[in-house]
BAVOKE-633349 format. One record per atom (N, C-alpha, C): residue in one letter; chain; atom name; z negated, y negated, x. Coordinates in Angstrom, 1 decimal. Example, Ala and Ser with C-alpha at 12.3 -4.5 7.8 and 13.67 -1.06 7.14 Angstrom:
res:A&chain:A&atom:N&up:-7.8&north:5.7&east:13.2 .
res:A&chain:A&atom:CA&up:-7.8&north:4.5&east:12.3 .
res:A&chain:A&atom:C&up:-7.8&north:3.3&east:13.2 .
res:S&chain:A&atom:N&up:-7.1&north:2.2&east:12.8 .
res:S&chain:A&atom:CA&up:-7.1&north:1.1&east:13.7 .
res:S&chain:A&atom:C&up:-7.9&north:0.0&east:12.9 .
//
This chain:
res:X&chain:A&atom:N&up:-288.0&north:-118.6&east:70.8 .
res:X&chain:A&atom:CA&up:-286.9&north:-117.7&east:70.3 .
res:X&chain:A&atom:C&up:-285.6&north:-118.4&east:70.4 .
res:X&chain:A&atom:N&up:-284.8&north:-117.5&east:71.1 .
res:X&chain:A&atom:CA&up:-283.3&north:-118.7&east:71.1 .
res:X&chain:A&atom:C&up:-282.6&north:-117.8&east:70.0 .
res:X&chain:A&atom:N&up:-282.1&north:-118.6&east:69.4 .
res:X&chain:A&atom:CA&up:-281.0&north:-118.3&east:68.2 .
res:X&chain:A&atom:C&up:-279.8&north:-118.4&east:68.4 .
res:X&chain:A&atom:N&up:-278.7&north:-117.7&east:67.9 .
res:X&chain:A&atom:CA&up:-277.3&north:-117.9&east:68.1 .
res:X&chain:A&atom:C&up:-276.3&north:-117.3&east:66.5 .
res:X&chain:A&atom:N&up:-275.8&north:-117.8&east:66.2 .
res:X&chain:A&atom:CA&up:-274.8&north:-117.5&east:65.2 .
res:X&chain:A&atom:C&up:-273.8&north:-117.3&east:65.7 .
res:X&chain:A&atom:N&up:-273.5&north:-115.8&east:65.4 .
res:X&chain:A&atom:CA&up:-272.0&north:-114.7&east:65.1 .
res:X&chain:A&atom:C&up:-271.6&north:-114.8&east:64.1 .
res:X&chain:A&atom:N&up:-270.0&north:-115.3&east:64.2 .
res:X&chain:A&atom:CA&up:-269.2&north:-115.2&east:62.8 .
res:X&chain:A&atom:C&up:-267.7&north:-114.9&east:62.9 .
res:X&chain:A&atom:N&up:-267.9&north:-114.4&east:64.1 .
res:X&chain:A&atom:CA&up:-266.0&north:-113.7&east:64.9 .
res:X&chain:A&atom:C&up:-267.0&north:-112.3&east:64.3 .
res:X&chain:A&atom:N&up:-265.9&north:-111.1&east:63.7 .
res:X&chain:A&atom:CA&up:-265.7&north:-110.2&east:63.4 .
res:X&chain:A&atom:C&up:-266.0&north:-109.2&east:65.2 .
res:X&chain:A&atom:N&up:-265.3&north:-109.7&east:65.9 .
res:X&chain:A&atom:CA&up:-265.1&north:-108.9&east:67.6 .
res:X&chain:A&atom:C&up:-266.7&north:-109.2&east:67.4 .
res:X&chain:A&atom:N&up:-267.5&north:-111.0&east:67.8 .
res:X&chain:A&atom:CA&up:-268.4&north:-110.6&east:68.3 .
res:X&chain:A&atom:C&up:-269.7&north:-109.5&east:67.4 .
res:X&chain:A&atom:N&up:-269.2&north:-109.9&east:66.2 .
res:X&chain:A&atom:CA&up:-270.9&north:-109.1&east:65.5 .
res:X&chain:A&atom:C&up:-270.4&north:-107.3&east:65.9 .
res:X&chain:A&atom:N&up:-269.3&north:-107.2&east:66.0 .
res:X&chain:A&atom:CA&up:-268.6&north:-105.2&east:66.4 .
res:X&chain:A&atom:C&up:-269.6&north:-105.4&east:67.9 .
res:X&chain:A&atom:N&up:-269.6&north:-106.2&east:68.9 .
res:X&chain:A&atom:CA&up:-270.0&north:-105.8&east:70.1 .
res:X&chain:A&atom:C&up:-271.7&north:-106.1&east:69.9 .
res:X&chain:A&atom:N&up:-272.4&north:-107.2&east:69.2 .
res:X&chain:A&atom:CA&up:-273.5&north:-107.3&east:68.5 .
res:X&chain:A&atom:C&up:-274.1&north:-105.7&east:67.8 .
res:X&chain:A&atom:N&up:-273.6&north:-104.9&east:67.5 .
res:X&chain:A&atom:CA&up:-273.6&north:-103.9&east:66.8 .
res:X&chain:A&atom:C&up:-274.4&north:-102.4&east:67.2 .
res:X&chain:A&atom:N&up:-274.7&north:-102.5&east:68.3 .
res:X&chain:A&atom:CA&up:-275.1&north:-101.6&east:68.9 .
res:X&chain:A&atom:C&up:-277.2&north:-101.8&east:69.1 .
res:X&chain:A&atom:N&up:-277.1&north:-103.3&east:69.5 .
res:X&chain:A&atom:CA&up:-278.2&north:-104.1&east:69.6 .
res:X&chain:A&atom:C&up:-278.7&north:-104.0&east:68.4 .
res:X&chain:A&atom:N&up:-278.3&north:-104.7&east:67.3 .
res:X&chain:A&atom:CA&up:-278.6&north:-104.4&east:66.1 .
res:X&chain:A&atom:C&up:-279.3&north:-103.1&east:65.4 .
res:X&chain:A&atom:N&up:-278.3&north:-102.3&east:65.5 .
res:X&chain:A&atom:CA&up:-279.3&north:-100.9&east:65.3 .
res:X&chain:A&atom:C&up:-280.2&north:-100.8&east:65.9 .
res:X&chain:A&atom:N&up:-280.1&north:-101.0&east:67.1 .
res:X&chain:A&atom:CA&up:-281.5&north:-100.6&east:68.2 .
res:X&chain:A&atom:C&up:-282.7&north:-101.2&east:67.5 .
res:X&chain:A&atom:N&up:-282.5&north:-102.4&east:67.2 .
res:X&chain:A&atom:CA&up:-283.8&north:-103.3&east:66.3 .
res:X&chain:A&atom:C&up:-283.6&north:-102.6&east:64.5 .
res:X&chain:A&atom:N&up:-282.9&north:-101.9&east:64.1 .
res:X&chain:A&atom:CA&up:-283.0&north:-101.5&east:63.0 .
res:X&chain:A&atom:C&up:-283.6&north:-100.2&east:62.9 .
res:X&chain:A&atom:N&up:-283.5&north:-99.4&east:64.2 .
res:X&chain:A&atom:CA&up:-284.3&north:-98.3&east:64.3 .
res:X&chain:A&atom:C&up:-285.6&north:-98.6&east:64.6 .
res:X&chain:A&atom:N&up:-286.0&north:-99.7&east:65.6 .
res:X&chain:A&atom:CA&up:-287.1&north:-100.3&east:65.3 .
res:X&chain:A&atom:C&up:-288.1&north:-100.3&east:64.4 .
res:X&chain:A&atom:N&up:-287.5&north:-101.3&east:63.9 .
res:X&chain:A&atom:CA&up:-288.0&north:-101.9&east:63.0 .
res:X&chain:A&atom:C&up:-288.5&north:-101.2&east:61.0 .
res:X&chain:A&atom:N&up:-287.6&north:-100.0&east:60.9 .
res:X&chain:A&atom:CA&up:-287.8&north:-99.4&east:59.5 .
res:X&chain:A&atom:C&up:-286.3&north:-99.3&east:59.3 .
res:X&chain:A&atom:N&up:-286.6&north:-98.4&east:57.8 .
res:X&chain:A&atom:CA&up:-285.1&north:-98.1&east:57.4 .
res:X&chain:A&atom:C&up:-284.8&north:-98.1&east:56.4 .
res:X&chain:A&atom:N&up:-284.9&north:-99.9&east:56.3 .
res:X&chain:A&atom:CA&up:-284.8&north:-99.9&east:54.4 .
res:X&chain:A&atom:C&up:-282.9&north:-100.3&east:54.5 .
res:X&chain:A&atom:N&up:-282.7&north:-100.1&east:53.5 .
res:X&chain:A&atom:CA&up:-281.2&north:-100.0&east:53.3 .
res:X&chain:A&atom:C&up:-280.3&north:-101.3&east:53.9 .
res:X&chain:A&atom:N&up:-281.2&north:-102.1&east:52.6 .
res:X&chain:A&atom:CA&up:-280.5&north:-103.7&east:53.0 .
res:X&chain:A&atom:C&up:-280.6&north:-104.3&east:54.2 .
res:X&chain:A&atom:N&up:-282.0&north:-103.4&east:55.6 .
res:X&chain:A&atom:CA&up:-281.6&north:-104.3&east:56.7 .
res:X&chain:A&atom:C&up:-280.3&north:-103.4&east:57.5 .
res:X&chain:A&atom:N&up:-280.0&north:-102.3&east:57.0 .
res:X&chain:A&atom:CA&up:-279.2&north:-101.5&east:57.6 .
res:X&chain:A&atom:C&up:-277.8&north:-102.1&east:58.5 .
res:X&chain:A&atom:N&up:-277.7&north:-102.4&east:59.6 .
res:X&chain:A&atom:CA&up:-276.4&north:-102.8&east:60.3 .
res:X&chain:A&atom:C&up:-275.0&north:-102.2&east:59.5 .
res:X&chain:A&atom:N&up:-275.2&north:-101.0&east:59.3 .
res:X&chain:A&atom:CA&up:-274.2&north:-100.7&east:58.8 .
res:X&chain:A&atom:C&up:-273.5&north:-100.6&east:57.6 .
res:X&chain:A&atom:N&up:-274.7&north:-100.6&east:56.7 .
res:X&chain:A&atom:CA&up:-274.4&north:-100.8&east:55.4 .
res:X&chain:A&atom:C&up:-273.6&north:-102.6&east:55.4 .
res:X&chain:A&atom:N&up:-274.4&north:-103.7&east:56.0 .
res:X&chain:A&atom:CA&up:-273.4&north:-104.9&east:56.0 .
res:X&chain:A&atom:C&up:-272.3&north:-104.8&east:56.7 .
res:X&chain:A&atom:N&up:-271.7&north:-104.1&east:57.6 .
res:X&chain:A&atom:CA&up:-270.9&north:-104.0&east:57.9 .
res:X&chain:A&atom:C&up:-269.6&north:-103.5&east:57.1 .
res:X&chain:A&atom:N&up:-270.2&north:-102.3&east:55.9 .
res:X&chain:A&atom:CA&up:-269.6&north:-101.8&east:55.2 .
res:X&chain:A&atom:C&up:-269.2&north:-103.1&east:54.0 .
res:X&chain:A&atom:N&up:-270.4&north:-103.5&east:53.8 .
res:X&chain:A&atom:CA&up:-270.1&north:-104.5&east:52.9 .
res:X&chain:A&atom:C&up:-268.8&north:-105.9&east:53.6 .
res:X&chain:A&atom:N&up:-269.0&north:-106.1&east:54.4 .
res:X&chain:A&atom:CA&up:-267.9&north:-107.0&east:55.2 .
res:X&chain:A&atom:C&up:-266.8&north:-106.7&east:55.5 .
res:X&chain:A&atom:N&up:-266.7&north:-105.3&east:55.4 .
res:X&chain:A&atom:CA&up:-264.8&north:-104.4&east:55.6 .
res:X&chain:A&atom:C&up:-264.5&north:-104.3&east:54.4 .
res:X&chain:A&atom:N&up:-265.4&north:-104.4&east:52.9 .
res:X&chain:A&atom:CA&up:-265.0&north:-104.3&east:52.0 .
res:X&chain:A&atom:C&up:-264.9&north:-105.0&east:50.6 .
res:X&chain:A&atom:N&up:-266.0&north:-105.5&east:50.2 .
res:X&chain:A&atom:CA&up:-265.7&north:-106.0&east:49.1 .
res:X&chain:A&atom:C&up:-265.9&north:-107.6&east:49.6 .
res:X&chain:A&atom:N&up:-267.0&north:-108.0&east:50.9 .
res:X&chain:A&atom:CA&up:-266.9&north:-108.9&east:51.7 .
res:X&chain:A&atom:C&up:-265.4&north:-109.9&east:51.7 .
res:X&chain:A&atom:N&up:-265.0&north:-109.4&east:52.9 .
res:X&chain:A&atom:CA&up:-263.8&north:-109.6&east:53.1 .
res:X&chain:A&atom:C&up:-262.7&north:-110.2&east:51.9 .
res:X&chain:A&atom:N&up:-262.6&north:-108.8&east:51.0 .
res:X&chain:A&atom:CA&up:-261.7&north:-108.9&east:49.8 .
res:X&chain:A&atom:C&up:-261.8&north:-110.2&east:48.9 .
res:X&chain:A&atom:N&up:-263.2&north:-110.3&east:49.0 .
res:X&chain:A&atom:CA&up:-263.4&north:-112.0&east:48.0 .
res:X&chain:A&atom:C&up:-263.5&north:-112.8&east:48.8 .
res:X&chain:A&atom:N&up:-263.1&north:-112.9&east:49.8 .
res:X&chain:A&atom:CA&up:-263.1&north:-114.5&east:50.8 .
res:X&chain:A&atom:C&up:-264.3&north:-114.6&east:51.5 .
res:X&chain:A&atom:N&up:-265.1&north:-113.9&east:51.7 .
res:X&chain:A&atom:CA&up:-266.5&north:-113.8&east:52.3 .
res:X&chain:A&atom:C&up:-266.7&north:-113.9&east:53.9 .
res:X&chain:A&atom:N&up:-267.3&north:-114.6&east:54.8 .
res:X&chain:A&atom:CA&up:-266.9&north:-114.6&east:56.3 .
res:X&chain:A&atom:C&up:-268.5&north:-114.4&east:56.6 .
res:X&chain:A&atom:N&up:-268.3&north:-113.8&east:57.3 .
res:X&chain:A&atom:CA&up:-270.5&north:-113.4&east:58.0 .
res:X&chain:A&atom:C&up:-270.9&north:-114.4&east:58.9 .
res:X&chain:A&atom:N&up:-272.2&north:-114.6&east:59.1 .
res:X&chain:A&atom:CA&up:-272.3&north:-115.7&east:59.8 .
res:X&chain:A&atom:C&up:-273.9&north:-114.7&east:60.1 .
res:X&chain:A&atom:N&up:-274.0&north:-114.2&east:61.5 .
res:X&chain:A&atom:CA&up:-275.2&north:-113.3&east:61.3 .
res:X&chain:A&atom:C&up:-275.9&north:-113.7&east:62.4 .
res:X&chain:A&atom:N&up:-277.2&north:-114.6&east:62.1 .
res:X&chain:A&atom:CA&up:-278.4&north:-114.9&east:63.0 .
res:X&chain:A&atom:C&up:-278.9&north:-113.9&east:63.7 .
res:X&chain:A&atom:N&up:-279.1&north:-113.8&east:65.2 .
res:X&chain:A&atom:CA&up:-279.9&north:-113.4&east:65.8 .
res:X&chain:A&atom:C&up:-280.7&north:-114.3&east:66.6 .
res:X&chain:A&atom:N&up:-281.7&north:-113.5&east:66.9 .
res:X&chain:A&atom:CA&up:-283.1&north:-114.4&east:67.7 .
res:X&chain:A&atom:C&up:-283.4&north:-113.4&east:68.8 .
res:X&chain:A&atom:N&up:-283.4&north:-113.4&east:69.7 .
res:X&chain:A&atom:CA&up:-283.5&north:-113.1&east:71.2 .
res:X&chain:A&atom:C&up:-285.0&north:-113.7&east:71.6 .
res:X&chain:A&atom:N&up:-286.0&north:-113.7&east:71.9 .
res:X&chain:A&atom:CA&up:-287.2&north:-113.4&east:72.7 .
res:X&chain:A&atom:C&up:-286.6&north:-112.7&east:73.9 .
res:X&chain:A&atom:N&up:-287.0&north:-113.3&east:74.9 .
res:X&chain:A&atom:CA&up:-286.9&north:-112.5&east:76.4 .
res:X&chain:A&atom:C&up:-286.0&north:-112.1&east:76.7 .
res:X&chain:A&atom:N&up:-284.6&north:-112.2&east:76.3 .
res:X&chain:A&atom:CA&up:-283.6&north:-111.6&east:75.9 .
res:X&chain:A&atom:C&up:-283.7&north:-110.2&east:75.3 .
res:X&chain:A&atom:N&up:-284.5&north:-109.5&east:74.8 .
res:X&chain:A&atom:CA&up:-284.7&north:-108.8&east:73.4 .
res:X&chain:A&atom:C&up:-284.3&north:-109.4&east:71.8 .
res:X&chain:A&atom:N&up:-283.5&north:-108.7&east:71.5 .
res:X&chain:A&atom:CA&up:-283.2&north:-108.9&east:69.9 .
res:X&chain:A&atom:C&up:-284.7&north:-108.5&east:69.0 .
res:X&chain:A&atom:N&up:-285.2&north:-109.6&east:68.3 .
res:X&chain:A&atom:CA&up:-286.4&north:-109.6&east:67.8 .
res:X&chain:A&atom:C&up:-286.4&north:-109.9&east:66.2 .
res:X&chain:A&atom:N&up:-284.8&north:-110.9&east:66.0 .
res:X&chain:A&atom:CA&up:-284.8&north:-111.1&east:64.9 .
res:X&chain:A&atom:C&up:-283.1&north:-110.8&east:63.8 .
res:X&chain:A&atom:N&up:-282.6&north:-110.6&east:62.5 .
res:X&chain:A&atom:CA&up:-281.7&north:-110.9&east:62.5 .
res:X&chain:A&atom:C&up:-281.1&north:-111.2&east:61.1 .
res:X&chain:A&atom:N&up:-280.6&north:-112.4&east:60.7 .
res:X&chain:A&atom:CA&up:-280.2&north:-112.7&east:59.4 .
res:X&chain:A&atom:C&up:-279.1&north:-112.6&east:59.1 .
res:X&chain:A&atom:N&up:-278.4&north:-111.2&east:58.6 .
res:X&chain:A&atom:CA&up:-277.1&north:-111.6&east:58.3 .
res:X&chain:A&atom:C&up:-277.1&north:-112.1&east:56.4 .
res:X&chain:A&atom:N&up:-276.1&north:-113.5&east:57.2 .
res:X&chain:A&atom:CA&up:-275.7&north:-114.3&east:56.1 .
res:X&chain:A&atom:C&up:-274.3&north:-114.1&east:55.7 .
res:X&chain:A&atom:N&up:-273.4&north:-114.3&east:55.0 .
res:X&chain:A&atom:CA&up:-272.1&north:-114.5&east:54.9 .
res:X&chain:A&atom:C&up:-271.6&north:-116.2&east:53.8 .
res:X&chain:A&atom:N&up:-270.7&north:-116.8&east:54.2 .
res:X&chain:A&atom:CA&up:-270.6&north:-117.8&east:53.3 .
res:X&chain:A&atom:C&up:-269.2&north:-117.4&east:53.3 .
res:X&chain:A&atom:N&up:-268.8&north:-118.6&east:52.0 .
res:X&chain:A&atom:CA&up:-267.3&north:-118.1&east:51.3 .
res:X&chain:A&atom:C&up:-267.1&north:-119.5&east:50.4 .
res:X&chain:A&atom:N&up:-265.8&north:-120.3&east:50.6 .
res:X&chain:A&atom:CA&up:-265.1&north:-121.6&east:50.0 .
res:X&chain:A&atom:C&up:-265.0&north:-121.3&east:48.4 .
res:X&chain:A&atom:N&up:-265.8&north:-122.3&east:48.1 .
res:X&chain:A&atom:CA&up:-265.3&north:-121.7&east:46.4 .
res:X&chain:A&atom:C&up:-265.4&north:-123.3&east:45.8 .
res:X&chain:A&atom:N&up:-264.3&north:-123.2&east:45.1 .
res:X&chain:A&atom:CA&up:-263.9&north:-124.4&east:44.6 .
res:X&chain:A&atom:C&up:-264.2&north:-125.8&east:45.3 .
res:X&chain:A&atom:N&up:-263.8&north:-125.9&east:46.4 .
res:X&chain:A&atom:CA&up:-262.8&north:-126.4&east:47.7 .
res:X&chain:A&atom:C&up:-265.0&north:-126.7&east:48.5 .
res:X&chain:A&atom:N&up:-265.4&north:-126.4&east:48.2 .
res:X&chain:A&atom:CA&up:-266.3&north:-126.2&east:49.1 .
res:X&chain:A&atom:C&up:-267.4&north:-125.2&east:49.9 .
//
């Protein structure tokens, strides 16, 4: 599995399409929903200092895996 971390805003928007595709896949539970994090990252995300950092794993070049993380500085670390 090769891995890569997205944490530019552009790349996870153009990541976004792929994503669903493995979310339609895969089931439809809320929390893996692309969009719902997305919503959360335009909004309350963002607003508290929050930056995404969203694992994908590629097999074959197929999207197989995907962890979106977000980290955020809090009290200077």
């Amino acid at each position: 599995m090769d891995a890569t971390v997205l944490s530019d805003r552009a790349e996870i928007r153009k990541f976004m399409p792929e994503w669903i595709d493995l979310y339609s896949r895969a089931g439809n539970n809320l929390f893996q929903n692309p969009q719902w994090h997305r919503i959360w990252w335009d909004t309350i995300g963002q607003g508290e200092g929050w930056r995404p950092h969203v694992v994908a794993g590629h097999v074959g070049g197929r999207l197989q895996a995907v962890a979106p993380l977000a980290v955020r500085r809090a009290r200077g670390l």
